[in-house]
Each structure stands twice: as structure tokens, then as C-alpha cells.
N, C-alpha and C positions, 0 to 999 in steps of 0.2 A: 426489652426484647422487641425488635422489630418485625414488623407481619410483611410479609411479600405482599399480599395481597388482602382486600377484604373477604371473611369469607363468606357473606353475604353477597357481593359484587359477583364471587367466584359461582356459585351454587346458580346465581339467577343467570348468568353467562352462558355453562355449562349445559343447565336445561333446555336455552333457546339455539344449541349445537354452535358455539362461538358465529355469533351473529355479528356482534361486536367485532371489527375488523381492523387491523393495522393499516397504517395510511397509504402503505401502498404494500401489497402483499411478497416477500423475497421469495416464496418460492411461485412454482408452476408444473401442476401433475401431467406428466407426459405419462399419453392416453396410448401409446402404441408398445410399452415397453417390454410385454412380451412373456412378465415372470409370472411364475404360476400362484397363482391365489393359494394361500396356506394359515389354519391356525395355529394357537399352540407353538407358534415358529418362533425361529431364529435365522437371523440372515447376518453372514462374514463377506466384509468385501477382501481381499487378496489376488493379485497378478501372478496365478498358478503358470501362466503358459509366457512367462515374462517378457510380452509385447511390448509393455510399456501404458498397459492402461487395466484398471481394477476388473475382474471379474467377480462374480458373486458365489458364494455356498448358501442352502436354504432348507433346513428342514421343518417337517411340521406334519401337519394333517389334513387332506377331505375328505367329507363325510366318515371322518373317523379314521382313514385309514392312512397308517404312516408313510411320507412320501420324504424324498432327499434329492438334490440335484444342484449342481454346478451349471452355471450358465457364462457361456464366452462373451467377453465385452469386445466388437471390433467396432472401434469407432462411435462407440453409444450405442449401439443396435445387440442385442443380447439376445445368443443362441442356445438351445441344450445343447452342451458338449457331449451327451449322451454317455458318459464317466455310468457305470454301473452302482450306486454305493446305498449301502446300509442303506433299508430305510426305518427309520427313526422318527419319532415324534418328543412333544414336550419335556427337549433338553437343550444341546444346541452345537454346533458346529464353529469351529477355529481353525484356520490358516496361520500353521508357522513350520517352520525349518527345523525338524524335530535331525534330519539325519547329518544337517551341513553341508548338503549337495550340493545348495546355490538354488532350490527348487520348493516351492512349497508342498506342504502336505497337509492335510486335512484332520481334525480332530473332530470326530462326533461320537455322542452320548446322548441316549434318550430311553424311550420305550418301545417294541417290536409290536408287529399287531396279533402275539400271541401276549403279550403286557409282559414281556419279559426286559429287564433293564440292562441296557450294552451299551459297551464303549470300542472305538476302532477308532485306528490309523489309517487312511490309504495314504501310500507313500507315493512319493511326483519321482518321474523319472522324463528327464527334458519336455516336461509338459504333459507327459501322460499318468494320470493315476491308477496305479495298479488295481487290478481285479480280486486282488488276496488282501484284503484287511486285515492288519495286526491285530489282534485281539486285543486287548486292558483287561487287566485282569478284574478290576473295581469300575465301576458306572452309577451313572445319576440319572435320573429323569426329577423333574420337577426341581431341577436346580441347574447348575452349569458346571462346568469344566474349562480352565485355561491354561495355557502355555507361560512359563517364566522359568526363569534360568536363578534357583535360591539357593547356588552353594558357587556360582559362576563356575563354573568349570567347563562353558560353551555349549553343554547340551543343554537342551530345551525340556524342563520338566513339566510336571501337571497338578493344577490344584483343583479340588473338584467338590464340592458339595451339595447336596441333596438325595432325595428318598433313604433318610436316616442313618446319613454317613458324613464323613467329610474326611477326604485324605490328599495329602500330597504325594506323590507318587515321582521316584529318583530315577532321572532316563541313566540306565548304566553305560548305553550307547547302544548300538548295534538293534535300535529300538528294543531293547529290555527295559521291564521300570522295576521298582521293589518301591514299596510300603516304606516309609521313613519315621511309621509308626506316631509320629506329632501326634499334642494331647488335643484336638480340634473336637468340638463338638456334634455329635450326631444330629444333623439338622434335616429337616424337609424346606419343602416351599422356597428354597433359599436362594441365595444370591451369593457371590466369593470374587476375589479380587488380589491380585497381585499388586501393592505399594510401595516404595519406599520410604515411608514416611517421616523416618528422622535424617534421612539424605546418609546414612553410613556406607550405601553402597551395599545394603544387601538388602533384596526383596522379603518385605515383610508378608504377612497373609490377614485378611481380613473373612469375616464369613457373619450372613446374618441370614434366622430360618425360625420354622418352629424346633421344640423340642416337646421332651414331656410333660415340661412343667411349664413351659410356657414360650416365650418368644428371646431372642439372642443376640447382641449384636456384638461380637467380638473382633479385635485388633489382637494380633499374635507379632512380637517381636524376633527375627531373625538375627540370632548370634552363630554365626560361623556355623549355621544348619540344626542347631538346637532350637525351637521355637517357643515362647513365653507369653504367656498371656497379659497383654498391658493392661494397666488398672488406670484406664482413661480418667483424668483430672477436668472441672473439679467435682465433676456428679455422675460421669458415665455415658454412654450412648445408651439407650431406650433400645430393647428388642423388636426387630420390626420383622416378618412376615411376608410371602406373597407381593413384593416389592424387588425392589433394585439397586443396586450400590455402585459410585463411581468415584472416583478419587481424579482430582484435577490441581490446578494451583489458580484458583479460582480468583483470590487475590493480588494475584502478579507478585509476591513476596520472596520467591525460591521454595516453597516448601508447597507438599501437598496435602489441598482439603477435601475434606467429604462428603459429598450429597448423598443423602439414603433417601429411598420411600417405602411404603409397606402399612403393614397394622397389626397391630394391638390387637388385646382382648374388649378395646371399646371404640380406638379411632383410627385413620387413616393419616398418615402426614407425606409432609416432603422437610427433611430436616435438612437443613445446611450447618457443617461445620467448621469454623476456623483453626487450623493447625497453628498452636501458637506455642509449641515449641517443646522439650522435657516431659512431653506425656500432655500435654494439656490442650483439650479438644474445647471450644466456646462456642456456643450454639447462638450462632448469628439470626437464623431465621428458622420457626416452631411454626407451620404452617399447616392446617387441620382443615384437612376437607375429606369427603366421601367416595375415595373412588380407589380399589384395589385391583389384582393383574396389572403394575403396574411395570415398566420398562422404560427404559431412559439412553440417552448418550449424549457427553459435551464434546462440543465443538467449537470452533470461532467461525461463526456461519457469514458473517459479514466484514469479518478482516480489519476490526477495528486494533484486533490483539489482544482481544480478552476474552475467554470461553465463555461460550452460551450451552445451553443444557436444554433438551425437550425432552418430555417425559407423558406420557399417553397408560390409557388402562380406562377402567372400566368403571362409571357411577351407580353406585348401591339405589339412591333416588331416580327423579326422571326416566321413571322405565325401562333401567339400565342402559341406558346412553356409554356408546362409547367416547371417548374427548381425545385429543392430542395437542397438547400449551407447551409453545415455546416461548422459551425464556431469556431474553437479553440482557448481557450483564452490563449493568450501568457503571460499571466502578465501585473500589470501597467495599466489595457484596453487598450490593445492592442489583436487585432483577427486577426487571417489568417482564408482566405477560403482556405479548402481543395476540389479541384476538386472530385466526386468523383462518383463511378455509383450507388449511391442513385438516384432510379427514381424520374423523376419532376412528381410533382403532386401538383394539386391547387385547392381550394374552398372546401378543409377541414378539417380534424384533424392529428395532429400533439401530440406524445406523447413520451416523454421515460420511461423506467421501464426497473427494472431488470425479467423481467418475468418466466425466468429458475432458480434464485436466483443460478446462480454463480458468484457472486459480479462483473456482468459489465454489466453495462446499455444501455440497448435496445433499438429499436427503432420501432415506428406503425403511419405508413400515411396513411390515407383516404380520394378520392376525385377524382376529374378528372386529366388524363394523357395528354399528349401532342396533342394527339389524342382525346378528348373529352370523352373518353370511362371511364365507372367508374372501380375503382383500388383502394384496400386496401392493403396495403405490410408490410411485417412483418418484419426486419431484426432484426439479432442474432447479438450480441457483439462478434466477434472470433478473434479478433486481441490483446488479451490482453498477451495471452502467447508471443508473438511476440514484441510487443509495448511496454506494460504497466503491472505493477505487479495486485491481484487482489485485489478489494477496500476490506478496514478490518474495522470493525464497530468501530464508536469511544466508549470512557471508559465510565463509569458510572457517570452524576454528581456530585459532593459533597457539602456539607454542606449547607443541605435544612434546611431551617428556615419558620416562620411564622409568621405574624405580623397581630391582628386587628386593626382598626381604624376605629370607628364608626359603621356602616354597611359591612363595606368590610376584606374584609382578604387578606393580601401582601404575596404571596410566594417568597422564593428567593433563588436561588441556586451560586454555581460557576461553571464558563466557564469550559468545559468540552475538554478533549484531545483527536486529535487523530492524528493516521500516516501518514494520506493524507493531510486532510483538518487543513488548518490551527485554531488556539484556535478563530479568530475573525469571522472567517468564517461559523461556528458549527448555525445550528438553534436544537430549543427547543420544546417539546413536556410532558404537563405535565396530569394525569388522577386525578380526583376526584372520589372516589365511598363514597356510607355511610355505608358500610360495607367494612370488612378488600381485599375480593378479587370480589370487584366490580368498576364500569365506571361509574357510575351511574348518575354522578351531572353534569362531565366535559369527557367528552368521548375522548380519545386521539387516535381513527381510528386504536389502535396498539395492540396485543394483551397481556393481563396484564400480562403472564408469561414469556412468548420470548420476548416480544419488538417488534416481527417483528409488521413493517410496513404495514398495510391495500392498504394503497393509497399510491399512489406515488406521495409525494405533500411535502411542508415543514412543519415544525411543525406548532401547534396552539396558538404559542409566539411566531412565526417567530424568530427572531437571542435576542426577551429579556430575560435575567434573573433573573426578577422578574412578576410578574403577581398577577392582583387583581382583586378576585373575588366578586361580588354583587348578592344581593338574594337569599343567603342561608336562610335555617329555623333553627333551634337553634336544636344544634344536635354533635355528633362526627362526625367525617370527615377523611378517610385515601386519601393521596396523594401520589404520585411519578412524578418523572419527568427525562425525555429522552434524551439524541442528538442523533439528525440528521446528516449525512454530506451533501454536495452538489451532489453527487448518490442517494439519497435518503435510505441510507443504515444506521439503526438505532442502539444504544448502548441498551442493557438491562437497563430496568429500576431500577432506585437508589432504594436500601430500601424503605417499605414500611413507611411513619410518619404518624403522626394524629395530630389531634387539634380540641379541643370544640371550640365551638362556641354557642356566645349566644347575640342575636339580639340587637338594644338596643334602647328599646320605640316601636318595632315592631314585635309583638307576632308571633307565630306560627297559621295560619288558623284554623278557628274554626267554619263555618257558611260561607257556599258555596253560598248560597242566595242572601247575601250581595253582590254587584255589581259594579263596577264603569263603567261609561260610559258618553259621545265615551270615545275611546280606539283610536288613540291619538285624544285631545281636542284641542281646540282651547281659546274660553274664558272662558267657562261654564263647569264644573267638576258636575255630578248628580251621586246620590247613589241610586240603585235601592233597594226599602226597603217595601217588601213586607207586611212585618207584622206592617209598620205604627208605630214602636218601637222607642221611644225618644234617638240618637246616638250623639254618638262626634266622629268627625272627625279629625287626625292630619296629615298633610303632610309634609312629610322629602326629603330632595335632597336625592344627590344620596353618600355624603359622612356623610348621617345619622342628618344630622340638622333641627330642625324642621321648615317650614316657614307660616305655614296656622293650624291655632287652632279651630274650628267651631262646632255648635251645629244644622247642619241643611242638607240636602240632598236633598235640592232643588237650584239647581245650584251654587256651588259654584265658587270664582274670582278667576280664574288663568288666566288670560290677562296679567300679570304683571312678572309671572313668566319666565326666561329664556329658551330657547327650551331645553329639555333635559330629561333623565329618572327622577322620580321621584315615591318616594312609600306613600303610603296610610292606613292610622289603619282606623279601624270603630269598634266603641264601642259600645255598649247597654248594657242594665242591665243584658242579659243572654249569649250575643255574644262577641267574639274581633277576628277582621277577618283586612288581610291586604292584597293589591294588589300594583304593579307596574303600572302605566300608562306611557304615553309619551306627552308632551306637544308640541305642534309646534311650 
């Protein structure tokens, strides 16, 4: 097992505030940036007012008291857009297109300064975030909440862990969500992640935290919205705490690996894992040093085409010394620390972006200093002229195809080129609309003419090139689909395609009336049926089979059936109306 570092070299490093310095330092803290000093934070970059350049979201705390705020990017220069929103502390704020308007929206979750724990939506409407936040019925503080789409059906769902919970939560649309009941563990301190990790094309979930009995770190497999817990090969991931989890393809292989950090009941690490394939996680680098609060993000900061990763938090020794070490990946997984005078900062967000859009990736810390005092720092990417050439968007996909089967529709493209980032390396990003220049079904965060990039995240097919979509209505359909590199620097979208679509055995909505509920069940399935109208019932999985034939809406048996999405027709002599449910 190989050591990143010595942890001796590290400890006497660390004390003397990375004194030790890189040969020539890539970033540079711009001193005028404007954003407000916060702990306890978190900071999303996202293009809410889609100009064409990243704004920020930030919540957090001073002197205690919870503060929240959007800041306009024009031109590098960042203003309070003066957006009214929750304020919130020690959870964290998310940009994504939860409605499909073409508009971001903001997701935050935290604690109030009466310590009550809440979650809201404000929703963007052509740049403005409304003043009424959706409520979430379920909230974290001391953990996070993200956006992912794990049953693809276009809407943007929520996974969320911490203060002794962890739930995925089904956007039904019309910003409603429901509980999808997953067996996830009730965690604190935690950390959660949206992956694909065996490439199937369906968003897996990852969660690591305390619990009662000790510390967690779980991988949950996504089958057709049933979620299972992998029994990671050949020894497990280690429970880690108080730490951070990221999933990247660290290796340029096509698949994605793991960086954790956090602690135990005696040490602090930074573990790295290799994805090697059928469940089997190998622990490349076991790296044990003293410092917890800890946060992280990778990136390709220098455009060689391989993600790099900093990770910052706070030394138990040295007078609790805050640190922030970033990590260059050498190839192989192999990382060097670069010493370097990125301030330490600990207990809260960590981000890159290209925020000037001169193809080199950025850097935005949020939280407390070495000195306790809160500190937001903005550094500029200015070592490229020097160092590294500038990142160049990779090519256009090619040869987009479409396949139905049953219910669903398979896209598929080929691996796409570019000059940095290696062909295995590339992730993917594809849009739906139902008209020829709209988002409408599958929203790709990017804007449909440029490509650019909204958020600074990886595509919404992570590294697959195919993707199958569920719950369409019987319709034409235009798609395109994007690459990503590891800068988060995107190609123009391929040609526009299309393809009908036509359901099969399950109509288009007709009779809003008709009802299913709960929304998800457990044994009993009831039709809310107002009008007392003699119906048939048929129920389909999720790759369109039918398994429940019935003439009745008063309770029907699904005890028998697997946990997983499942759809619904309801017939009568003047209606045919269909819904999605979720079984448990």
C-alpha cells in the first residue's frame, strides 16, 4: 500500500502553515472579491441569470447567526443580487433545474437561528428567484442535500443526509417530492453523493456519517429505483465521520473512484479508492493524518486532463491550525502535495470553476481561518501562461442513435475527443426538449445554443454513453448530447435528432382526478375515484410489462411486488389516466 505522503513530512508542514511552497504558486487570492466572510458554509457556483458566466450561492454563519445569499457574477466582479432567501447555516445550498424551465433554482438545507432544521426550493423564473420557497418536507443540517435524477424520468430528485436521517426524496414534478422510503442509514456529520459507479446508467447513492453505533460508509446500488446496499470487495470502505466524499474517474479508466475523508473512533484519513469493477473497491492510498471539518472538490486545475482534488479542514495539533493541500495527480493514482499559500480554512466550502471563463479553473473557500475568524477567498487560476497551456473544449459527440424498448428509450452516442482529457476520461451531458429548441423533458444545466456549462459539475450520464429514459407521454422528442472534460469545460452540443415515441399499453393523461395513493405504498395500492365510475386497473414495471390486471380501487395487492418504480393506467368508460408510483 502506497503513502501519498509522509506523515511525518505532513504534521511538520502543516504546523509551520505550508511554508513549504510549490515552484511556482497556480493560484492568486483576489483581494477585492467582494463575498461575505462565512463559517460553517457552503458555496454553489451556477449561471442562475444565464449570462454566460458562473454566479455564486453561500450559506453559512457570523457570529453565530445564519446568513444566505446569491451573488451576481458580471464580468468577475460579484454583486448581492439582493434575492431574499432562507437563512440557513451548517448545511448547504445546490443549483439545478428541479422545474425544466431552462432556469436554475436553488436548493438549501441547514439550521434557522431558532436551531430548527429546514429545507427549500426557490424557484428562478428568467433570472428572478422567487420570494415563496417551496418548503421540503425532510432537512439536514450537519450534512448535505443534492440533486440527481435516479429513476431518469427528467425530473431532478433529492438525496439528503444528516442530523439522523438520510432520504432520497421523488420530485413528482410540479415541485412535489415523496419519500421513496430506501433502506439508507440514519446518519449525522455526514456527507452523500450521487454516482454511477458500475456505468448502468442509473444513479447509484453513496452516504457516510455517524450513527449509534459507530461510524458508516455506505454505497447503495440503484436497480430500476429499488436501492441495495453493496457489500464493497474485498474488505469494505472504513466508516468515516465529519469528512467529505467525492467520486471522480481519478484514473482515466471509464469508471468512477472514491476519495473519502473524515474519522474514526481514533484516526483521521484521506482514503482513495480504485473502482475495479463487479463491486470491487482497492484501496490505492490509506493516508493518516490529524485534521477533521474536513471538505474537499476535484477538479483538473491545470488542464493536463487528470483530476486533481484539495481538501482543507482543521488540525487536532498545532493549536488547531486551519490547512488547505492541494493535490496533483500524477498519473497511475499517484498525487503529490503542492505546498502552497492557499489559506487554511476549515468547516466549509470548497469549489472550483472557471469563473472568468478563461479556460483555467478556479478556486472559492468558505469558513474559519486558523485563527477562528470567518474567511471566504476567492483565488484566480494565473499560472497557466507559465505552467500549463489553456483547457480547449472537447469535439462534438457522434453518432447519436435511439432505441425503444417497451416504456423507455436507450440514447447512445460515441466517445467524444479532446486535447487534454483523455477519450476514457470525458463525461457526458445530454438535453431533451419537445420542441425543436427547448430542455424541457431532460434539462442539461447548459445552455442549448453555446453548450456552455451552467454549473460546474459533471455531466447528467456521468462518464455513460448511453442513457435510458422512463415516463415519457407519446410525443416527438428533440435531443442532443455534450462532453465534459475533467475542468468542467464543455463541447457544443451534437446536432439536433428526434424520435417519436409512443407508449405502450399506457396512454397519455386524460383525467387528473383519478388518483393513486400512498405515493410510495407499501401493501395496499387505492384509486381515488371520485365519481364512483366502474375502472380497470393495469400495472406495468418499469421496463413496460404488465403484472396486476384488476377491476377495483379499493386497495389493491402489491405486497408481492419488488421495491422499485412502477406505472399505473386507469380506465373507465369516459377516462384512461396513468401515474408512476413507487413501491417499498
Amino acid at each position: 500500500m502506497r503513502k501519498l505522503l509522509s506523515i511525518v513530512l505532513l504534521l511538520a508542514s502543516t504546523c509551520l502553515t505550508n511554508k513549504l511552497q510549490a515552484q511556482t504558486e497556480p493560484f492568486s487570492l483576489v483581494t477585492d472579491a467582494g463575498l461575505p466572510n462565512l463559517a460553517h458554509s457552503w458555496v454553489s457556483w451556477g449561471d442562475y441569470d444565464n449570462d454566460g458566466d458562473l454566479d455564486v450561492a453561500i450559506c453559512g454563519d457570523s457570529a453565530l447567526i445564519p446568513k444566505a445569499y446569491v451573488y451576481r457574477n458580471d464580468n468577475g466582479i460579484f454583486t448581492n443580487s439582493g434575492f431574499v432567501l432562507p437563512q440557513l447555516t451548517s448545511g448547504n445550498v445546490e443549483w439545478g433545474d428541479a422545474d425544466n424551465n431552462g432556469w436554475l433554482d436553488l436548493l438549501i438545507t441547514g439550521t434557522d437561528i431558532n436551531s430548527n432544521v429546514k429545507a427549500f426550493i426557490l424557484t428562478n423564473s428568467a433570472g428572478s428567484l422567487s420570494a415563496a420557497p417551496v418548503t421540503i418536507a425532510y432537512a439536514v443540517s450537519n450534512g448535505q442535500a443534492h440533486w440527481g435524477d435516479y429513476d431518469n424520468d427528467g425530473w431532478l430528485d433529492i438525496l439528503m443526509a444528516g442530523n439522523n436521517l438520510s432520504k432520497i426524496l421523488h420530485n413528482n414534478g410540479s415541485l412535489s417530492f415523496s419519500d421513496i422510503a430506501a433502506p439508507l442509514p440514519a446518519v449525522t456529520n455526514a456527507s452523500c453523493n450521487w454516482v454511477d459507479y458500475n456505468n448502468d446508467g442509473q444513479p447509484d447513492a453513496f452516504i457516510c456519517g455517524h450513527v449509534d453505533v459507530g461510524d458508516v460508509s455506505k454505497l447503495f446500488r440503484n436497480d430500476h429505483g429499488a436501492f441495495t446496499e453493496v457489500s464493497t470487495q474485498p474488505i469494505g470502505i472504513p466508516g468515516l465521520s465529519y469528512g467529505s466524499s467525492k467520486w471522480a474517474d481519478l484514473d482515466m479508466d471509464g469508471d468512477m473512484d472514491l476519495l473519502i475523508s473524515g474519522v474514526d473512533t481514533a484516526y483521521s484519513y484521506i482514503l482513495i479508492y480504485k473502482n475495479m469493477g463487479n463491486d470491487v473497491f482497492e484501496m490505492i492510498d490509506n493516508y493518516t493524518f490529524n485534521t477533521f471539518s474536513t471538505n474537499m472538490d476535484i477538479a483538473d486545475y491545470d488542464n493536463d486532463g487528470r483530476p486533481d482534488f484539495i481538501i482543507n479542514g482543521k488540525i487536532t495539533s498545532c493549536g488547531g491550525s486551519a490547512i488547505t493541500l492541494l493535490y496533483h495527480n500524477e498519473g497511475s493514482m499517484m498525487f503529490n502535495n503542492l505546498y502552497t499559500d492557499i489559506s487554511g480554512i476549515a468547516a466549509g466550502g470548497t469549489a472550483f470553476a472557471d469563473y472568468n471563463n478563461d479556460g483555467f479553473t478556479d478556486l472559492l473557500l468558505s469558513g474559519t481561518d486558523t485563527y477562528g475568524e470567518t474567511a471566504t477567498r476567492l483565488y484566480r487560476n494565473t499560472s497557466g501562461t507559465t505552467l500549463f497551456f489553456t483547457n480547449t473544449p472537447p469535439l462534438q459527440p457522434a453518432n447519436l442513435s435511439v432505441q425503444q424498448t417497451g416504456n423507455s428509450v436507450t440514447l447512445r452516442w460515441n466517445k467524444a475527443f479532446d486535447s487534454e482529457t483523455p477519450e476514457q476520461g470525458l463525461m457526458y451531458n445530454i438535453l431533451i426538449g419537445s420542441s425543436l429548441d427547448s430542455a424541457d423533458v431532460f434539462s442539461p444545466m447548459s445552455d442549448c445554443s453555446t453548450g456552455f456549462r451552467r454549473i460546474a459539475s459533471t455531466g447528467n450520464t456521468n462518464q455513460d454513453t448511453s442513457w435510458t429514459i422512463s415516463g415519457l407521454e407519446q410525443g416527438t422528442y428533440y435531443w442532443r448530447v455534450q462532453a465534459i472534460d475533467n475542468g468542467f469545460m464543455p463541447s457544443e452540443f451534437a446536432p439536433v435528432q428526434s424520435f417519436a415515441f409512443t407508449p405502450t399499453g399506457i396512454p397519455k393523461n386524460s383525467n387528473s382526478e383519478l388518483k393513486v395513493y400512498p405515493n410510495p405504498c407499501n401493501d395496499k395500492l387505492f384509486i381515488n375515484n371520485p365519481a364512483s365510475a366502474d375502472i380497470t386497473v393495469s400495472i406495468y414495471d418499469s421496463r413496460g410489462t404488465l403484472i396486476i390486471n384488476c377491476h377495483t380501487a379499493d386497495g389493491i395487492d402489491v405486497s408481492k411486488l419488488p421495491s422499485g418504480l412502477y406505472f399505473a393506467r386507469i380506465q373507465t368508460n369516459a377516462h384512461d389516466y396513468h401515474s408512476t408510483f413507487m413501491k417499498r
